[in-house]
N, C-alpha and C positions, 0 to 999 in steps of 0.2 A: 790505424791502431795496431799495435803488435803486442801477439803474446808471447807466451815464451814457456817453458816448461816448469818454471819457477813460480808461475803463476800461483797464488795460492788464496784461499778463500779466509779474509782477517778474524780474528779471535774476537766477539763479542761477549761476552759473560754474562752481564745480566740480564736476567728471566726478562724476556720482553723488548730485547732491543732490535731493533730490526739488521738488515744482513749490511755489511761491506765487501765489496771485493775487490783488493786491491790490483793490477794490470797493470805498471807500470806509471804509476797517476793515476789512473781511470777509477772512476766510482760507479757502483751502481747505485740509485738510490733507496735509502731506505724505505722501507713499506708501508703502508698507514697504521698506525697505532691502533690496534682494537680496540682502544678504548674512546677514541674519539669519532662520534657518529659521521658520517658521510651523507651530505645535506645534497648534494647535484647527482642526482642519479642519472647514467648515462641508455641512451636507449636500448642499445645490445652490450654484452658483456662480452669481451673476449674471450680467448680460450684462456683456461689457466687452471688454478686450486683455489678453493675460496668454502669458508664456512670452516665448523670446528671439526677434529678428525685426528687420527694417530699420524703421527710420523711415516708409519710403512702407508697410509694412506694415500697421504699427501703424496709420499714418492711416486707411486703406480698413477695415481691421478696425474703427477707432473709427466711422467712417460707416455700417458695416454693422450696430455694436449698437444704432447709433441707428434702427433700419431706415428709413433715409432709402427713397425709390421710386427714385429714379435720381439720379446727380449730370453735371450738364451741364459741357461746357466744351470747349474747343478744347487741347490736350496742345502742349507747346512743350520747349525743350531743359530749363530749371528744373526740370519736373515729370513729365517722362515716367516718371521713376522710380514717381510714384504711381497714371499710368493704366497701368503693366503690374502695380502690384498690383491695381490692382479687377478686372482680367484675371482675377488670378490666383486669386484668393478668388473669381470671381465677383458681383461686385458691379456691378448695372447702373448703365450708366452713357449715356450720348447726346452724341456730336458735334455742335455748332452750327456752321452756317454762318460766325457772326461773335461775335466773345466778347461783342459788345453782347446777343446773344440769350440768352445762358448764365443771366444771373440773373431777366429774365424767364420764362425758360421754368420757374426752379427756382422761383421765387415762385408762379406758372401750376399747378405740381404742387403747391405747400403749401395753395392757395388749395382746390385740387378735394378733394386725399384728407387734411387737417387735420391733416399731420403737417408736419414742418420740412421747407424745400427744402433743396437743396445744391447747388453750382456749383465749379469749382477752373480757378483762372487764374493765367497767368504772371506776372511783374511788369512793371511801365512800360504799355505798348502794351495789353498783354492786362488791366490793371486799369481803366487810362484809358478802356476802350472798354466798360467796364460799368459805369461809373458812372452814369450814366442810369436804365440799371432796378435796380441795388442803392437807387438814391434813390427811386425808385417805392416796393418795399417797404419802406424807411424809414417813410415819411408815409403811405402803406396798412397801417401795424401788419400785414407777415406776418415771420413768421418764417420767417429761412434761416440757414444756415453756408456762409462759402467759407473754400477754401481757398487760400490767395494764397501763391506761392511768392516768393522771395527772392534779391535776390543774396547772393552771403557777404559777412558781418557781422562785428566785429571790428578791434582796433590791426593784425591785419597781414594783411586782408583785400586785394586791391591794387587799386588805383583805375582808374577807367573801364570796371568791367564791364557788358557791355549790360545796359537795360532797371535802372540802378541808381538809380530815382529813392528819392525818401521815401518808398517803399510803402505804410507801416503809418500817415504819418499823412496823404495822399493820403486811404487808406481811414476812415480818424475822421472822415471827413465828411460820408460817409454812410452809418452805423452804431452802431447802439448802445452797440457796444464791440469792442474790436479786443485780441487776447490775439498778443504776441510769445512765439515761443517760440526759443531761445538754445542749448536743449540737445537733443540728441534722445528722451532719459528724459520728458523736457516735451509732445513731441506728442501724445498718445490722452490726457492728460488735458486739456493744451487744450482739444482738441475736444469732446471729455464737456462739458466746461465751457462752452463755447461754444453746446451745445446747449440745457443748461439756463439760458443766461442767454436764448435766444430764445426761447424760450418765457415766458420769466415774463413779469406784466404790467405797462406794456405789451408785445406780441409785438415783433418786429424781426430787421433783420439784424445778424449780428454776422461777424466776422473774425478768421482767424487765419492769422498769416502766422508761415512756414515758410523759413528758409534753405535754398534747394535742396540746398544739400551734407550736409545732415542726413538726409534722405530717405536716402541709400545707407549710413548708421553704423549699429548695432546696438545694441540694447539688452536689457535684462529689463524686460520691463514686468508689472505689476498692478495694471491699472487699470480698475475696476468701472461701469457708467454711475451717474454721484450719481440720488439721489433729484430728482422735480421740485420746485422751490421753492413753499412752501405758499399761496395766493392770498392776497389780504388781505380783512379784513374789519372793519370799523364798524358795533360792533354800536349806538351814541349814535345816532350818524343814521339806521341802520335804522330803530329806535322814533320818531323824529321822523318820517320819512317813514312810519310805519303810522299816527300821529297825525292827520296829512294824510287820509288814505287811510279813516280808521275812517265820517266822515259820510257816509251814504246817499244824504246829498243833492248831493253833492259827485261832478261829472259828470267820469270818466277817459279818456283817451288813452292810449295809449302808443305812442311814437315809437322803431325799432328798429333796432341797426346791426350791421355785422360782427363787431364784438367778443358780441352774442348768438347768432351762429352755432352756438355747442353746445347752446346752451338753446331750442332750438327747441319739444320738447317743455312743458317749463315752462313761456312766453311765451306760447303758443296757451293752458293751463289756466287764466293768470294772466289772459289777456285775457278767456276767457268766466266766471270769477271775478266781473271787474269789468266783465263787459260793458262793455270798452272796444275804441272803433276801435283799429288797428292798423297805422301807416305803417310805412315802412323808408325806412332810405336805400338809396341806391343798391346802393353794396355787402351792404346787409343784405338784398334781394333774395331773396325764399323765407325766410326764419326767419319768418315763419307763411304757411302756402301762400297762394297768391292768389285763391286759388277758395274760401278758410275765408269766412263769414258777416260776420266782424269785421275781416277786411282791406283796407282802402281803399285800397294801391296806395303809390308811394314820396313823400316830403316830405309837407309839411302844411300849406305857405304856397301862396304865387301863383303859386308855381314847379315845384309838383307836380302831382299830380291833383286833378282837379277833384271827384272823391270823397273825397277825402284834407281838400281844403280845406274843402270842406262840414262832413264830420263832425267834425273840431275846432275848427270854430267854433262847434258847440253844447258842448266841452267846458271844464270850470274847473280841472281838474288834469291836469300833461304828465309821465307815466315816460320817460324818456330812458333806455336803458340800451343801451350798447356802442355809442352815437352821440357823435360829437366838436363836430357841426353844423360843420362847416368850410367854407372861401367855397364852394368851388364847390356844395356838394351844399347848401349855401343860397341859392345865387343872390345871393353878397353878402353873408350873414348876414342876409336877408331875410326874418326868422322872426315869426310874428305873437306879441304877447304875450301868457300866460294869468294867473290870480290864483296857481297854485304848480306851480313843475319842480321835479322830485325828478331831478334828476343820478345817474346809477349809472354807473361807470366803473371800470375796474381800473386806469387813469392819472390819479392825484391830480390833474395838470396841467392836464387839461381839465374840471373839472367847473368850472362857471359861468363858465368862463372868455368862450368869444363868446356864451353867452344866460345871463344874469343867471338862477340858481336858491336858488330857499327853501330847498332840500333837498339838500347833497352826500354822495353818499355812498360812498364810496371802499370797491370792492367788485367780487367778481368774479360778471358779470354771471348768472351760474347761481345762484349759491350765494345771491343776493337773490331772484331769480325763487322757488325755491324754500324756501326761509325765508317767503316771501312767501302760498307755496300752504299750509306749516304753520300758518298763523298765517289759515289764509283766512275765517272765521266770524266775523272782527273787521271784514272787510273787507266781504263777498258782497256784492254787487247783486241786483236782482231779473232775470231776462228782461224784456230790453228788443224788444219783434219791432218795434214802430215805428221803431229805430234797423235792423236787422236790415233790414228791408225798404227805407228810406232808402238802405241802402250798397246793398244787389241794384240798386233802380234806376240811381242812379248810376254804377255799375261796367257796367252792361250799355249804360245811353246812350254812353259813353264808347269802349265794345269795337263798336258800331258807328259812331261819329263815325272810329274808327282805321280800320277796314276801308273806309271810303265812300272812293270816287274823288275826290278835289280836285283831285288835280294832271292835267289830262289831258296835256301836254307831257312824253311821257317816262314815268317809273315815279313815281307816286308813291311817296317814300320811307315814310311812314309808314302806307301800308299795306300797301308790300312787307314790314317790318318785326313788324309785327303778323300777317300770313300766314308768315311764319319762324317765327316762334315757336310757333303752333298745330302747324305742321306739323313741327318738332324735336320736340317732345313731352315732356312733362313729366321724362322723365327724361335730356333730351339739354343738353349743356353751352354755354350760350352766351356768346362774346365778344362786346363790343363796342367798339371804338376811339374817338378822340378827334376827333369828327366834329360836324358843323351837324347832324346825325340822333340823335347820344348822347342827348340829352332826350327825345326822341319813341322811342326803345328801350325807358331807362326809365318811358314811362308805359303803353307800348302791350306788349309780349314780359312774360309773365308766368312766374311758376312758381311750383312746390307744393314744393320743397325747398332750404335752404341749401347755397350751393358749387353752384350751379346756374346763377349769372348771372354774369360778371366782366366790370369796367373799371377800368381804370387813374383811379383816386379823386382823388388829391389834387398830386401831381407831372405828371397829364395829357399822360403820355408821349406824342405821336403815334409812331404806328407800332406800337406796344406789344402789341395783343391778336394780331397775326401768329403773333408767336414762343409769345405766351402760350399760344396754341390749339394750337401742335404740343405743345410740354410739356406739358399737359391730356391729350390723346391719347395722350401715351407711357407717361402715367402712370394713365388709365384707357380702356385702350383698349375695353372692355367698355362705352362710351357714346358715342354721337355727339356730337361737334363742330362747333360753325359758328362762323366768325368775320364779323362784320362790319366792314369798313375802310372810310376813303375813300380817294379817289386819291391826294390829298395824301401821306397815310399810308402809301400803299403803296410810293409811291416812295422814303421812307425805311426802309424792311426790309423789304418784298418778295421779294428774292431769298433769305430764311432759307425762301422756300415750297420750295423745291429741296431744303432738310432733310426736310421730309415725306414726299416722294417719293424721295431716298435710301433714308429709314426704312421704306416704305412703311406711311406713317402715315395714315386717309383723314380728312384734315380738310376741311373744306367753306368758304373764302372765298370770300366775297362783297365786289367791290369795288362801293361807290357812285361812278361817275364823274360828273362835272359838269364837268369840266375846272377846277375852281378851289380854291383855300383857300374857301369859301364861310364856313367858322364866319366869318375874320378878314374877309371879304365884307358879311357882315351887321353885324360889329362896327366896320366904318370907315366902312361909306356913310352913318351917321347921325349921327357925328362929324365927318366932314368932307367929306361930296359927291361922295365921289368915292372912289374903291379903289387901291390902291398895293401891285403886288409881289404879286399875288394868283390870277394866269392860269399854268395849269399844260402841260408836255407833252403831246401826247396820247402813249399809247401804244396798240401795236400789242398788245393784251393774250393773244392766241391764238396769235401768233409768242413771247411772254415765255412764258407757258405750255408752250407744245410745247417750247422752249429750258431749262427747267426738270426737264419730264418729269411734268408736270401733266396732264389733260384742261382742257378750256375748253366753255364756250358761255357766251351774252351772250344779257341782257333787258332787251326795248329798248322794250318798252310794258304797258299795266298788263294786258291781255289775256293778255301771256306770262308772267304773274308765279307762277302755281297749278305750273303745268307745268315752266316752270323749276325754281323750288323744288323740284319732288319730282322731277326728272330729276338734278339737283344730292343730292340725300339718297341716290338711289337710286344711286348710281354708288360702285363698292367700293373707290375707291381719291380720292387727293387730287384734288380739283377747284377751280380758279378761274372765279370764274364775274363779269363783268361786268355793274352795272345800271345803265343809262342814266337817271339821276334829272334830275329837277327839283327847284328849292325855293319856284319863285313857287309859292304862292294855299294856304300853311298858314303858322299863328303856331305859333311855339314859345313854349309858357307861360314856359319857365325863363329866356330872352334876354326877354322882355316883362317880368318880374318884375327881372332886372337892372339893366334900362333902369330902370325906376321906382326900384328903389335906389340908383343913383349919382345922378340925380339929384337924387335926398329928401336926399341926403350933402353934393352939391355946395355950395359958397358960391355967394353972389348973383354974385361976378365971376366964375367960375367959368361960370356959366349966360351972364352976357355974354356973353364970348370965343366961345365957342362960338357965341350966337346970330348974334353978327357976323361971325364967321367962313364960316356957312354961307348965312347971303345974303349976302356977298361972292362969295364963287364962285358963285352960281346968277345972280348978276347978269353973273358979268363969269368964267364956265366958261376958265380958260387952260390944263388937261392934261388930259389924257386917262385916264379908268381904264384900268390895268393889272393 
């Protein structure tokens, strides 16, 4: 079954009729009529909403069988009716600072504990202001539900009421499907609905939007959560990709992203199966731990590890599974060629799509891994220790090139980064923002389990892992937290840190200061000579902090980097903590890998302009960088 963004929840009208939701064909069925008695009573009752009750009722009761962890958002006149029922049932729930933080922080929770976020926002003002991180989880495949309230709807609703934009199709733009609901009999199954459509594959957010004046009407409701939609599976190209797979002589990879997150266990059996390396992308981070034998760390080209790139260029066949290769975590689509990719994906859409594969196979990433381990005597490889010992090397030169001093002006970033992460400890939760350091995170901060590492993938929210890191904590507080930002960053959601310290939630920020956009720093000076619109405020970060209700200290050379870090982990409450970075005198593989692919892309004239353009200014310098 496929949904699609267009997906929409159909217009019943009269009082009493039970729900449709149209999907392409698909119906849901409608619900039993309260008026007619139910004679076969069953012996347990599923989870669901059921019995008479308001509209906001029903909705907190639907969020509660779906055991969401907490539903974020800021309560406004539309929807108060629904945060005095989570009140009221109990249902947790968490305040943001600003409704832009609501759907990151609910994505932030889906991401950690593998169950659907949730978020609930006014309309106008309060949807406009999360559309940013609803578009995050869009194009990062996680699943959430909001709940978007409404103005009244309807021939005699009356005109000019605040906040009356085009809610519901504002929201189809970034969402997989958006369910109107018209009647108030319609809410809890909405929502059921809504849940199951986020989760299927691929994951996403979906919408449902709510006429506020329905929240205080009453209904009977009985409505059970549906079953989950059953994954899909190809079994044709299974057998063609085990075809691939059967010669011994026929050297494996496997390349791994967030979509194998639950197949962790499988993936790791599948790889020493086929004694094949083991990349990830970014987000797939931990789906074989970092420290297993067969893991060479994230990407597989120029723009990865340099373990990573080694071992699959001694390989002739690439598994792709729950990886989309998308520009950024390719550096462009910067991917080296091999003789056959078996494409595994639960989103028909991406398989071969940006890297040309022998092998599609439209499927959910467990259900292949495993089918994969039953069938594995068709497959097995021998112990390979000469490959085994190749990645130890590798991995270990690599885990000292990160720790070694390069930078002396300041902190070096990438091995204050690399000491974070040792010193978080395998089971602590790391953010990382949208920073000139993001690449050097993911090659250096490792881990041994999925939902262990997070960044903002493919929408490259700045600001983003702030808010991410408080919803993480609210939602497993039982695990340490760190975030890493740059300043950039922070001056665009920064002050959601004042939510943690309300919550008294102890997350651990780390800003990297340089005073600059540095990522767009290093992306203009080789384009044009020169930087534009790139010099940042300083801030007084210990006065924003105390102003917050934060603790503070600041690291301002690589001497204080040990000591900070663990004065920062050890303090029981939220901490912002400032590093005085540098970025002369390290390469970043993933920007040098870039570079090489625009202009392997570029036309001949293309390469002119540019050439002429940049001895023009070095001849004849008339602005200044800013």
């Amino acid at each position: 079954m496929e949904f699609t963004r267009r997906t929409v929840l159909g217009t019943i009208g009269a009082a009493g009729a039970g729900l449709a939701v149209e999907a392409r064909g698909q119906q849901i069925p409608r619900p039993p009529d309260p008026s007619v008695p139910v004679h076969a009573a069953e012996p347990a009752q599923a989870p669901g909403v059921r019995g008479r009750m308001t509209g906001a009722k029903a909705a907190a009761l639907a969020f509660s069988a779906e055991r969401v962890p907490c539903v974020f958002g800021v309560p406004g006149a539309q929807n108060n009716e629904f945060w005095d029922a989570m009140k009221s049932i109990g249902l947790p729930y968490m305040l943001t600072s600003h409704e832009s933080a609501a759907p990151v922080m609910a994505d932030a929770s889906a991401r950690v504990s593998g169950r659907v976020g949730a978020f609930a926002l006014i309309p106008g003002p309060g949807l406009t202001n999360a559309m940013t991180g609803i578009g995050e989880a869009l194009l990062d495949t996680i699943p959430l539900v909001a709940l978007v309230t409404d103005v009244k709807r309807g021939p005699k609703a009356p005109l000019g009421q605040v906040h009356s934009l085009n809610n519901a199709a504002i929201l189809r733009t970034v969402t997989k499907a958006v369910f109107e609901v018209h009647h108030p009999g319609q809410i809890a199954a909405a929502i059921h609905r809504a849940f199951q459509v986020a989760r299927a594959g691929p994951p996403g957010p979906v919408g449902v939007v709510v006429p506020y004046d329905l929240l205080s009407q009453t209904w009977d409701y009985d409505e059970p959560v549906p079953p989950e939609l059953a994954p899909p599976w190809d079994e044709a190209a299974y057998r063609r990709a085990l075809d691939v797979l059967r010669d011994p002589n026929r050297k494996v990879g496997i390349y791994a992203g967030l979509g194998a997150a639950e197949a962790a266990a499988e993936l790791m059996a599948v790889a020493e199966l086929l004694q094949a390396p083991v990349a990830t992308t970014v987000s797939g981070k931990g789906v074989i731990p970092d420290d297993h034998p067969l893991a060479v760390g994230w990407g597989y080209g120029s723009f990865g590890t340099k373990a990573a790139e080694r071992a699959f260029g001694q390989v002739d066949a690439v598994i792709a599974v729950g990886a989309r290769y998308s520009e950024v975590s390719t550096a462009n689509y910067n991917v080296p060629k091999h003789d056959h990719l078996i494409h595994v994906d639960i989103d028909p859409n991406v398989l071969g799509r940006n890297v040309p594969a022998s092998v599609k196979v439209h499927a959910d990433s467990r259900l292949f891994l495993a089918r994969l381990l039953a069938d594995g005597e068709q497959v097995r490889r021998r112990p390979d220790p000469r490959l085994i010992q190749a990645v130890y090397q590798d991995r270990e030169a690599e885990r000292a090139q990160h720790q070694e001093v390069q930078i002396k002006d300041g902190v070096d970033p990438m091995r204050f980064l690399a000491l974070l992460g040792e010193s978080l400890g395998q089971d602590g939760l790391m953010f990382v923002d949208v920073t000139a350091s993001t690449h050097w995170a993911a090659e250096s901060i490792r881990r041994n389990a999925p939902r262990r590492y997070v960044t903002p993938a493919d929408n490259q929210s700045m600001g983003w892992a702030v808010s991410a890191a408080i919803g993480a904590q609210r939602t497993r507080p039982d695990l340490p937290v760190a975030c890493v930002t740059g300043d950039g960053c922070f001056l665009m959601s920064g002050l959601e840190a004042s939510t943690a310290a309300r919550a008294h939630l102890p997350v651990k920020l780390f800003v990297l200061d340089d005073g600059a956009y540095h990522y767009m720093q290093m992306l203009q000076e080789p384009l044009f000579n020169r930087t534009t619109a790139t010099v940042l405020a300083n801030l007084d970060y210990p006065a924003l902090a105390r102003g917050m209700g934060l603790a503070s200290l600041s690291i301002e050379t690589n001497d204080q980097v040990l000591g900070g870090i663990a004065a920062a982990l050890a303090h029981p409450g939220p901490i912002l903590v400032r590093v005085a970075i540098s970025y002369e005198g390290r390469d970043i593989r993933w920007l040098q890998s870039l570079r090489s692919s625009y202009l392997d892309k570029a036309s001949t004239g293309q390469k002119a302009r540019m050439a002429f353009r940049l001895l023009g200014r070095a001849a004849n310098p008339a602005l200044e960088s800013d």
